[in-house]
PDB file of N, H, CA, C and O in Angstrom:
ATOM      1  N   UNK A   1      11.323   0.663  -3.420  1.00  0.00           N
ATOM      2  CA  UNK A   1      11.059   0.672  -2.007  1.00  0.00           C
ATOM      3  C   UNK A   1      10.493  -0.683  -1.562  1.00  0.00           C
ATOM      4  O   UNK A   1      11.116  -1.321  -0.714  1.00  0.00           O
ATOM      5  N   UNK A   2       9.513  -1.097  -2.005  1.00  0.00           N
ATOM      6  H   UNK A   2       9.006  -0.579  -2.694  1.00  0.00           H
ATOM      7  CA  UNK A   2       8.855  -2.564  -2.116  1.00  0.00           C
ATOM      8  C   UNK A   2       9.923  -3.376  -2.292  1.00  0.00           C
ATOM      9  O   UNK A   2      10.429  -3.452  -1.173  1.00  0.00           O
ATOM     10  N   UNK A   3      10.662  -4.133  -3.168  1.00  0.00           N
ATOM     11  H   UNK A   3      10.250  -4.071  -4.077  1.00  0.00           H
ATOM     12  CA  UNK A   3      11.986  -4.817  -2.660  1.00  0.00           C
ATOM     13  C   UNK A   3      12.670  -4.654  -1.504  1.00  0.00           C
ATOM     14  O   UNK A   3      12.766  -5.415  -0.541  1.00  0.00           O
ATOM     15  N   UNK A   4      13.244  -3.334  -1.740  1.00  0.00           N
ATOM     16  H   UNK A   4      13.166  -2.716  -2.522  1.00  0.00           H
ATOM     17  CA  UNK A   4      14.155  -3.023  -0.117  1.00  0.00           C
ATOM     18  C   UNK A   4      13.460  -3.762   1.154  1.00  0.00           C
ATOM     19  O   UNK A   4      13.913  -4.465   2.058  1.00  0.00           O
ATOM     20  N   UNK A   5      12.418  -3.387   0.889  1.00  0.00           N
ATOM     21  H   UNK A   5      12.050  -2.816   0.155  1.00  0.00           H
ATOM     22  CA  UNK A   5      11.828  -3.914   2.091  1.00  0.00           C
ATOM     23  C   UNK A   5      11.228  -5.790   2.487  1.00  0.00           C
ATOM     24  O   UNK A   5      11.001  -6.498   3.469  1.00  0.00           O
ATOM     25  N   UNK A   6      11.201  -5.874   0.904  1.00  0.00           N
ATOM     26  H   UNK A   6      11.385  -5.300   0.107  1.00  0.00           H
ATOM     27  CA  UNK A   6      11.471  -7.588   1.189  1.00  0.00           C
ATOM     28  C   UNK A   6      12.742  -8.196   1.539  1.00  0.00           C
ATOM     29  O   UNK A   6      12.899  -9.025   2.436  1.00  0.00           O
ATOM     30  N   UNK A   7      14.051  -7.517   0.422  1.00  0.00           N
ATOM     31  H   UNK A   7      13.924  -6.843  -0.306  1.00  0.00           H
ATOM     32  CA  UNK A   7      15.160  -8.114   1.642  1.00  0.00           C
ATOM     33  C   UNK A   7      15.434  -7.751   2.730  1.00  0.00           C
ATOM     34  O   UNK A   7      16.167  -8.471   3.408  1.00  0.00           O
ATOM     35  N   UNK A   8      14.905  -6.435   3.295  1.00  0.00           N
ATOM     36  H   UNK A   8      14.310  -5.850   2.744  1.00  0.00           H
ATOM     37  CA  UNK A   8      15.011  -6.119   4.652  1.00  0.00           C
ATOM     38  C   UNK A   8      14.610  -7.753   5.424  1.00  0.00           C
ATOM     39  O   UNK A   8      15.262  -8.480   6.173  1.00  0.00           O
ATOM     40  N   UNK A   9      13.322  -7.862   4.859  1.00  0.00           N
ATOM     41  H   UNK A   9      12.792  -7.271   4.251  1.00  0.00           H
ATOM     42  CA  UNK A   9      12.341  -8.772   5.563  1.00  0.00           C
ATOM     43  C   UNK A   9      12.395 -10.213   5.676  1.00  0.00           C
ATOM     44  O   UNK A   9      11.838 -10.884   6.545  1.00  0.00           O
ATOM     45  N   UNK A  10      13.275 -10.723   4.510  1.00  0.00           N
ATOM     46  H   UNK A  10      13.728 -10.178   3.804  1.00  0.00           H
ATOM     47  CA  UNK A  10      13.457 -11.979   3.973  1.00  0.00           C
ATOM     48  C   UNK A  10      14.939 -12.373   4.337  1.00  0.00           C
ATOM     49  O   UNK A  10      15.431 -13.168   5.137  1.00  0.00           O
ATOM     50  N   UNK A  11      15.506 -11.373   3.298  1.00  0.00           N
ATOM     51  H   UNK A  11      15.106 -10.728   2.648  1.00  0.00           H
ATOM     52  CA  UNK A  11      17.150 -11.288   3.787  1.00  0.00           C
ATOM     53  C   UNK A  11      17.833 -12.839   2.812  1.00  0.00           C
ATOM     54  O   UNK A  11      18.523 -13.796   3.164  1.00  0.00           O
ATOM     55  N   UNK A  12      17.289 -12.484   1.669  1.00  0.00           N
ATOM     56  H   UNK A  12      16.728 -11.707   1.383  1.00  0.00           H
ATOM     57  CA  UNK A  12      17.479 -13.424   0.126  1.00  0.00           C
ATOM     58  C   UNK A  12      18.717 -13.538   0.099  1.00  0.00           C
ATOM     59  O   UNK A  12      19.439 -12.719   0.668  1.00  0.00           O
ATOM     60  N   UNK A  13      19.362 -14.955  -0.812  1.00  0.00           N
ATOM     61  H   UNK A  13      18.776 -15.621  -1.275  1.00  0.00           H
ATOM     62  CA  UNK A  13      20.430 -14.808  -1.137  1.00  0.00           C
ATOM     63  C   UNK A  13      21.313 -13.905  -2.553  1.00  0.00           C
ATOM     64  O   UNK A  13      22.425 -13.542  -2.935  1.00  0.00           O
ATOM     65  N   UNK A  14      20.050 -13.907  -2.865  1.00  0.00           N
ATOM     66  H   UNK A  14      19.146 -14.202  -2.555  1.00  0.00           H
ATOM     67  CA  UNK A  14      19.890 -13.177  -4.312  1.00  0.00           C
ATOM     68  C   UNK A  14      18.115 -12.585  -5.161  1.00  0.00           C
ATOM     69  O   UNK A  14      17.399 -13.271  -5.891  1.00  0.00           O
ATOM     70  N   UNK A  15      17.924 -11.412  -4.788  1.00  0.00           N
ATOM     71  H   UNK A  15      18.506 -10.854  -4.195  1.00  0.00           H
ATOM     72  CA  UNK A  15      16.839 -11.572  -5.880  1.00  0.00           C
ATOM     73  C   UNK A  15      16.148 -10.272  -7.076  1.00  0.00           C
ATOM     74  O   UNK A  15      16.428  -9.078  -7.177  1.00  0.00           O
ATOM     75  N   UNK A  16      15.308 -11.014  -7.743  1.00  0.00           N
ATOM     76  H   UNK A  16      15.081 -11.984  -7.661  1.00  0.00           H
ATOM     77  CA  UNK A  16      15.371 -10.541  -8.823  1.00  0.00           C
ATOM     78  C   UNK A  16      13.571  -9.927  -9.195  1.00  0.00           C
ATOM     79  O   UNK A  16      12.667 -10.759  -9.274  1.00  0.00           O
ATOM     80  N   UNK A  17      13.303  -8.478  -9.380  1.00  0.00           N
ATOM     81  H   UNK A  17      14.038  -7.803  -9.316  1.00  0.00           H
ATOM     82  CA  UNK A  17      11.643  -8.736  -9.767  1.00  0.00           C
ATOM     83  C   UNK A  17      11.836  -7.808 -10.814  1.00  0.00           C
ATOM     84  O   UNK A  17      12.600  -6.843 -10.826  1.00  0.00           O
ATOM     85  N   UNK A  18      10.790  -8.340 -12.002  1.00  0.00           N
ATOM     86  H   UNK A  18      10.169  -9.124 -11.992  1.00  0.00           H
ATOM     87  CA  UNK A  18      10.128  -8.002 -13.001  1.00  0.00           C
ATOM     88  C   UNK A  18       9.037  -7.617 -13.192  1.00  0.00           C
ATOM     89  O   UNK A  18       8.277  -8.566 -13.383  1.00  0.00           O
ATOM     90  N   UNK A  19       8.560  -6.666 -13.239  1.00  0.00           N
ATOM     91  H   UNK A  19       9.178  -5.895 -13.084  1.00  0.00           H
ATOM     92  CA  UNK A  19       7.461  -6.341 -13.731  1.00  0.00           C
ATOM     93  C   UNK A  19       7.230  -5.588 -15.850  1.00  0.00           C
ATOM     94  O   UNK A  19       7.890  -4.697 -16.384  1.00  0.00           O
ATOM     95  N   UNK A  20       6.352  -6.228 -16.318  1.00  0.00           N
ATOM     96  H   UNK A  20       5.816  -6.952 -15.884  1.00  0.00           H
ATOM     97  CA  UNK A  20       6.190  -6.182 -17.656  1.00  0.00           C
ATOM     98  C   UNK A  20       4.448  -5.238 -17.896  1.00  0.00           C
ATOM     99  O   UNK A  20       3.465  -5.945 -17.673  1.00  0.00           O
ATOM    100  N   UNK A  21       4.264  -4.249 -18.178  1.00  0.00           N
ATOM    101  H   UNK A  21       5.062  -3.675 -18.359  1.00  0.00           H
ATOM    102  CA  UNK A  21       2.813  -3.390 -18.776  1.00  0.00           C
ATOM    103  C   UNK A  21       2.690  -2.987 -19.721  1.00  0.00           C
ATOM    104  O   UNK A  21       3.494  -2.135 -20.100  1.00  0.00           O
ATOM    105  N   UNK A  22       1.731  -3.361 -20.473  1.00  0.00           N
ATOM    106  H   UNK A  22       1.078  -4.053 -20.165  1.00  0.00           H
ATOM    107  CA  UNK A  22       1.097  -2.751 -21.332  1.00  0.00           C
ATOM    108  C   UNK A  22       0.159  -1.821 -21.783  1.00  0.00           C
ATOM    109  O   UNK A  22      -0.766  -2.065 -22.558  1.00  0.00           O
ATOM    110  N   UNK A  23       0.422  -0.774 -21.285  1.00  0.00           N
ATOM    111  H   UNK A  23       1.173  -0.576 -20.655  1.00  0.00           H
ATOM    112  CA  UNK A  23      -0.719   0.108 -21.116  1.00  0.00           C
ATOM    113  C   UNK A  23      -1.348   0.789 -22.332  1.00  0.00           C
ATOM    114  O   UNK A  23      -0.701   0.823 -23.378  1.00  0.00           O
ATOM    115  N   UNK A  24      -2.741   1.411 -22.254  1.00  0.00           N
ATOM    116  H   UNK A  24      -3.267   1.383 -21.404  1.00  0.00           H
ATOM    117  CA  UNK A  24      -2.883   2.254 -23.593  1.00  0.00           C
ATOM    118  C   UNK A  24      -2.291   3.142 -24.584  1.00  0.00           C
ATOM    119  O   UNK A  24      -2.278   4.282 -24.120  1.00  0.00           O
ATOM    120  N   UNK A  25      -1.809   3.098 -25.728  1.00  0.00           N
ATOM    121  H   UNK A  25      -1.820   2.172 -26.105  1.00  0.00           H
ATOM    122  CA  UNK A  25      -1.384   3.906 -26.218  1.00  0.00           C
ATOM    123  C   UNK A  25       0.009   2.797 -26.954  1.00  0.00           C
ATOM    124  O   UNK A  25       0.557   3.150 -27.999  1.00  0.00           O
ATOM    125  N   UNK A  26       0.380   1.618 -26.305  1.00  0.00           N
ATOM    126  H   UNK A  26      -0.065   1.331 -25.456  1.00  0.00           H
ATOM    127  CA  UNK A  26       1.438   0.658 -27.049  1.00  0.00           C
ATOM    128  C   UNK A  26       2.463   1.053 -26.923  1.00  0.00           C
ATOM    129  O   UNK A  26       3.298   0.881 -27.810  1.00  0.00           O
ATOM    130  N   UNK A  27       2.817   1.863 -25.524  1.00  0.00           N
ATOM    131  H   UNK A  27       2.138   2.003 -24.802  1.00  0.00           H
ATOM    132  CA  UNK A  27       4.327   1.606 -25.472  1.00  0.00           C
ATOM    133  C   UNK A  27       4.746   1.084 -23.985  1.00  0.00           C
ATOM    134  O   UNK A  27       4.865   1.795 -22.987  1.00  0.00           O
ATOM    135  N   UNK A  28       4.926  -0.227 -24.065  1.00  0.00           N
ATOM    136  H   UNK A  28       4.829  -0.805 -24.875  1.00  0.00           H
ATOM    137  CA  UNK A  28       5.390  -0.950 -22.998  1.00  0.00           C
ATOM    138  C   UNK A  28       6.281  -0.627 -22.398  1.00  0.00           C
ATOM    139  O   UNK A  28       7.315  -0.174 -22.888  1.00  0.00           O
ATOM    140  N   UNK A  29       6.005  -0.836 -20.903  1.00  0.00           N
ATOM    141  H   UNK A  29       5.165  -1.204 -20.504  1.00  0.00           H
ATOM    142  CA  UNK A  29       7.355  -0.217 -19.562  1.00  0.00           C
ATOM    143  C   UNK A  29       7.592  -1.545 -18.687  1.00  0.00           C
ATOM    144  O   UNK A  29       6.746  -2.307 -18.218  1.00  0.00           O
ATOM    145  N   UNK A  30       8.899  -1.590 -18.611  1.00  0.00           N
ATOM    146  H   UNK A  30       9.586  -0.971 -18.992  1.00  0.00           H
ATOM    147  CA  UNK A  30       9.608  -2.870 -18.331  1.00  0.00           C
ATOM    148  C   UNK A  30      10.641  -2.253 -17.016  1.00  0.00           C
ATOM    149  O   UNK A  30      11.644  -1.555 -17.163  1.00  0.00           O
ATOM    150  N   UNK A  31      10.132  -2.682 -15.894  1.00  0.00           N
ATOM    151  H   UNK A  31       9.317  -3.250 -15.774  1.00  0.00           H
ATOM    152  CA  UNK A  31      10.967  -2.549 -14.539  1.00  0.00           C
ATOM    153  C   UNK A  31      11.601  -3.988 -14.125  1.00  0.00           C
ATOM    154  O   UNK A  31      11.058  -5.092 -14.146  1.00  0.00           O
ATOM    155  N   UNK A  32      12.940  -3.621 -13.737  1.00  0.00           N
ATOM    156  H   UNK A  32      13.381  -2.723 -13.720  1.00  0.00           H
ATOM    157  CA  UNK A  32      13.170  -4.632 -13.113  1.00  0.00           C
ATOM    158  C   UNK A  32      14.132  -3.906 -11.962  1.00  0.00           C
ATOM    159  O   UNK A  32      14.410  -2.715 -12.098  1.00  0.00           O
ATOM    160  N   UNK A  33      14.581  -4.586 -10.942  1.00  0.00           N
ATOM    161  H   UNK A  33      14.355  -5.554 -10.831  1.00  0.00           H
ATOM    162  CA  UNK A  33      15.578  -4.562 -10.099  1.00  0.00           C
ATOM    163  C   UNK A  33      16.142  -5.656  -9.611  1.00  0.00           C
ATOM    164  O   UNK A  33      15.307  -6.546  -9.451  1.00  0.00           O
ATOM    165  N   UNK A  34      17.173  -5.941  -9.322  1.00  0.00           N
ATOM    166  H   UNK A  34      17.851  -5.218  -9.451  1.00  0.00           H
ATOM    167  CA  UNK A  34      17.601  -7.256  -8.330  1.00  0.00           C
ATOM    168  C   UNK A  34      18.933  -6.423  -7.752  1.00  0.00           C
ATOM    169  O   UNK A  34      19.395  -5.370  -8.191  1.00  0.00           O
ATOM    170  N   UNK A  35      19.464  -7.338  -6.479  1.00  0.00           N
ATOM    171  H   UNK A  35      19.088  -8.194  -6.122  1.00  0.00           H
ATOM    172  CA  UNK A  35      20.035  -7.111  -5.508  1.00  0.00           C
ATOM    173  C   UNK A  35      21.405  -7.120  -6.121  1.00  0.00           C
ATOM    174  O   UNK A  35      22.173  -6.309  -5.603  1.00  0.00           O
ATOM    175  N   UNK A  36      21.857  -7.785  -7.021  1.00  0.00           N
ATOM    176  H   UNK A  36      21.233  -8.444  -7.442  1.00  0.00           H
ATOM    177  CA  UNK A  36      23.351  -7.294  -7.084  1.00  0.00           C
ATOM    178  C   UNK A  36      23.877  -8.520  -8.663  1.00  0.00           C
ATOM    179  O   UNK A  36      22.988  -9.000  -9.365  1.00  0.00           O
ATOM    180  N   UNK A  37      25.093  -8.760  -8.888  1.00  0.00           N
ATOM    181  H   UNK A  37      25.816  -8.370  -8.318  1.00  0.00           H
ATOM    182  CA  UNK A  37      24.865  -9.455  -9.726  1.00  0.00           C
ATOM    183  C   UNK A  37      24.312 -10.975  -9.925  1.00  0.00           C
ATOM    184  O   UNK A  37      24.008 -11.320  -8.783  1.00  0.00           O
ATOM    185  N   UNK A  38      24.056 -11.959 -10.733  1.00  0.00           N
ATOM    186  H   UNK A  38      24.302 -11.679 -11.661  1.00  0.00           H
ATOM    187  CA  UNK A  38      23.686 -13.025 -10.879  1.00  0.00           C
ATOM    188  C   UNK A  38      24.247 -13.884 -10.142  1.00  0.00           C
ATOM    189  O   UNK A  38      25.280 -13.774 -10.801  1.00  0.00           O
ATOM    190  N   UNK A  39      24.542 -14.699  -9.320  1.00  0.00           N
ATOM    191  H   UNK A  39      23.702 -14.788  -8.784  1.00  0.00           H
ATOM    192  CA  UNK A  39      25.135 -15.547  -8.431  1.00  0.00           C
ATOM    193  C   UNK A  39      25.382 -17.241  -9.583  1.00  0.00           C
ATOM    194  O   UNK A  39      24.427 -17.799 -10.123  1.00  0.00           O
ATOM    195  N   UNK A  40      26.460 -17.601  -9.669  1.00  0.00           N
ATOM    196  H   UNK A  40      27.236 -17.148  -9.230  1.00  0.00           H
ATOM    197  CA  UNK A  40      26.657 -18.324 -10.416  1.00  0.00           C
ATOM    198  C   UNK A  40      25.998 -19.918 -10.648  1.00  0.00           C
ATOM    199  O   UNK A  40      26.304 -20.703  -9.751  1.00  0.00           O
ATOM    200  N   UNK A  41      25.419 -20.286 -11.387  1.00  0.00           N
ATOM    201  H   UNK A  41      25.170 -19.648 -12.115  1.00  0.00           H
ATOM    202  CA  UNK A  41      25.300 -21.533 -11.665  1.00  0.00           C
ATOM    203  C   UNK A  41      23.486 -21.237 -11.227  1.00  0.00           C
ATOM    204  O   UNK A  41      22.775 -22.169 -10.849  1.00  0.00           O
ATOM    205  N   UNK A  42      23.053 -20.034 -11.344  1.00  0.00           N
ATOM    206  H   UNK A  42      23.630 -19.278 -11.651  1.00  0.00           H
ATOM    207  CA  UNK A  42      21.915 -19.821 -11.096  1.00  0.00           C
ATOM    208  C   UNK A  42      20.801 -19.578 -12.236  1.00  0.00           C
ATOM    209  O   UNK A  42      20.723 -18.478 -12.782  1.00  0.00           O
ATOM    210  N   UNK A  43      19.919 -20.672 -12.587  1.00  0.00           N
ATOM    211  H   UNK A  43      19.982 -21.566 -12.144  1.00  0.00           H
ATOM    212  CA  UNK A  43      18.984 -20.275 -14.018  1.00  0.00           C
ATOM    213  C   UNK A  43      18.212 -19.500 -14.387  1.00  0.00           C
ATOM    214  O   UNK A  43      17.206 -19.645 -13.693  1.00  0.00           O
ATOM    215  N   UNK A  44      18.067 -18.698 -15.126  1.00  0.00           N
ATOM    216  H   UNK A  44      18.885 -18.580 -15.690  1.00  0.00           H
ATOM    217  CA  UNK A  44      17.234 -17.956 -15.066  1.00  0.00           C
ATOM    218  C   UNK A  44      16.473 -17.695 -16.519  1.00  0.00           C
ATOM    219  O   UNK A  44      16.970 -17.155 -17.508  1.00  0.00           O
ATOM    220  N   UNK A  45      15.203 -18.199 -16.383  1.00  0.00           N
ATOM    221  H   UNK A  45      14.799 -18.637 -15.579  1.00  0.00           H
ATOM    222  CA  UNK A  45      13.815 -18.300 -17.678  1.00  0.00           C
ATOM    223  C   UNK A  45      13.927 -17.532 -18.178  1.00  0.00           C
ATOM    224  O   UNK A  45      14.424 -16.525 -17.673  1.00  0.00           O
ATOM    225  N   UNK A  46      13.607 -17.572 -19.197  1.00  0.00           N
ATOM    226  H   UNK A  46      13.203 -18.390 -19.607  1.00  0.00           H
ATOM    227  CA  UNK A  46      13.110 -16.693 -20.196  1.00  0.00           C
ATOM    228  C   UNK A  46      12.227 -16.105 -20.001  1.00  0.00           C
ATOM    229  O   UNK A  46      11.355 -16.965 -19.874  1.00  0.00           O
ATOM    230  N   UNK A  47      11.777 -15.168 -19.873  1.00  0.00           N
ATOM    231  H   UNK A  47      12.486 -14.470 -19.976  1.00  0.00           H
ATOM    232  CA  UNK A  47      10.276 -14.714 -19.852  1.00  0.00           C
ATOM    233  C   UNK A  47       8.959 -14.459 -20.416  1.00  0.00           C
ATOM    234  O   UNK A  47       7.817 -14.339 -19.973  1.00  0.00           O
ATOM    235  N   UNK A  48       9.522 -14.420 -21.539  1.00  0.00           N
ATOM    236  H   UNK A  48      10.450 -14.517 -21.898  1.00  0.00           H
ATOM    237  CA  UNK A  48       8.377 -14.816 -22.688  1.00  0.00           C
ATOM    238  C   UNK A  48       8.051 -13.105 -23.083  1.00  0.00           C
ATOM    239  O   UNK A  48       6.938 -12.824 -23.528  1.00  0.00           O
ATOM    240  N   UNK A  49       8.704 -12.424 -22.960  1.00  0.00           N
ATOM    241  H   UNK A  49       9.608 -12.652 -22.599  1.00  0.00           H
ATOM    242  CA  UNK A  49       7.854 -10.653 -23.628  1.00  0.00           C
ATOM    243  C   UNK A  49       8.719 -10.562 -24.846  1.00  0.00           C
ATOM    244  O   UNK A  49       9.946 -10.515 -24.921  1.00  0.00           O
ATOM    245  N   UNK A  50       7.683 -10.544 -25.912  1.00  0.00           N
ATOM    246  H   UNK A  50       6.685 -10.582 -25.851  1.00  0.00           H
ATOM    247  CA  UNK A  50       8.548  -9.712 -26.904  1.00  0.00           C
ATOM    248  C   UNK A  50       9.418  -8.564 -27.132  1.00  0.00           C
ATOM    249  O   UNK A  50       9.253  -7.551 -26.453  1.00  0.00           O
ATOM    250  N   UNK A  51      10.317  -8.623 -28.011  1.00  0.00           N
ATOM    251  H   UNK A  51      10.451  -9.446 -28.563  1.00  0.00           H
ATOM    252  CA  UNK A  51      11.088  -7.431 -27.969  1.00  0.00           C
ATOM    253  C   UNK A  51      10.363  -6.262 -28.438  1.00  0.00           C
ATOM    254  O   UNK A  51       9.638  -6.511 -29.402  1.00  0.00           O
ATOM    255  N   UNK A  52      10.349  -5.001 -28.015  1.00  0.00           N
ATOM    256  H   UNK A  52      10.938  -4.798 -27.233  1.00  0.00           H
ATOM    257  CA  UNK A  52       9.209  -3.696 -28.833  1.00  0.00           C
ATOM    258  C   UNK A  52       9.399  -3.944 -30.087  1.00  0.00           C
ATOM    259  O   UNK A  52      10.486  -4.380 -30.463  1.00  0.00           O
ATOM    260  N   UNK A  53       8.537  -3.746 -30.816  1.00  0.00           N
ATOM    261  H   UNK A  53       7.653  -3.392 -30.510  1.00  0.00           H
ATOM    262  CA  UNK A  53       8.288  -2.929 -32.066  1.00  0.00           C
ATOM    263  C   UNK A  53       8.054  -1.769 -32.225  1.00  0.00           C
ATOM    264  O   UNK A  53       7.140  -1.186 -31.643  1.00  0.00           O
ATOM    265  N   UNK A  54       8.995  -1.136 -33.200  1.00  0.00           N
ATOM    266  H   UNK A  54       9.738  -1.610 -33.673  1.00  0.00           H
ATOM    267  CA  UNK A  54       8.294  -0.115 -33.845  1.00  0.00           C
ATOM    268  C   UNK A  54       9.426   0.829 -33.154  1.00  0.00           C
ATOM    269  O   UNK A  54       9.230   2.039 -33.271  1.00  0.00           O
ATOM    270  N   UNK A  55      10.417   0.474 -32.551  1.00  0.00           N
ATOM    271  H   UNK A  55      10.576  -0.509 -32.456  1.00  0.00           H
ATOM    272  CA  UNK A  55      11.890   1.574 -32.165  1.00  0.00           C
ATOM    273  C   UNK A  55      12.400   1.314 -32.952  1.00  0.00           C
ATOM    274  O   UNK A  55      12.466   0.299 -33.645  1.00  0.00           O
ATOM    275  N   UNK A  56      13.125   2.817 -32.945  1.00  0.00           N
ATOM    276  H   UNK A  56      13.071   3.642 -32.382  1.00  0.00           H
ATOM    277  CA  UNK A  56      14.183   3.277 -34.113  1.00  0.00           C
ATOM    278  C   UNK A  56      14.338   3.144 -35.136  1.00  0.00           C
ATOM    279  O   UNK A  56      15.298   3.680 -35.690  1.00  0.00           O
TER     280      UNK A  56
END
C-alpha cells in the first residue's frame, strides 16, 4: 500500500523497495516489491544480506 501510494505520488520511472529483518528467533523476512520489470541499462547494487542459513 505504501509504494502504491508513492507512485501514485511521485509517478517514478521505475521503482524498486527492499526491506531486510531480523527478528528474534533467526529467521529472516525479506520484502521487496517494484513496479514492473527492470528497465534496461539500469544498475542495480548488491545489497550486502547474506544468503539464509540453515534451509533445507
Amino acid at each position: 500500500m505504501i509504494a502504491r501510494r508513492l507512485v501514485d505520488l511521485l509517478s517514478p520511472r521505475w521503482l524498486r523497495i527492499g526491506g531486510y529483518w531480523y527478528p528474534r528467533g533467526g529467521i529472516p523476512i525479506d520484502v521487496f516489491w517494484q513496479t514492473g520489470p527492470v528497465p534496461g541499462g539500469v544498475w542495480i547494487p548488491d545489497q550486502g544480506v547474506p544468503p539464509y542459513r540453515g534451509r533445507g
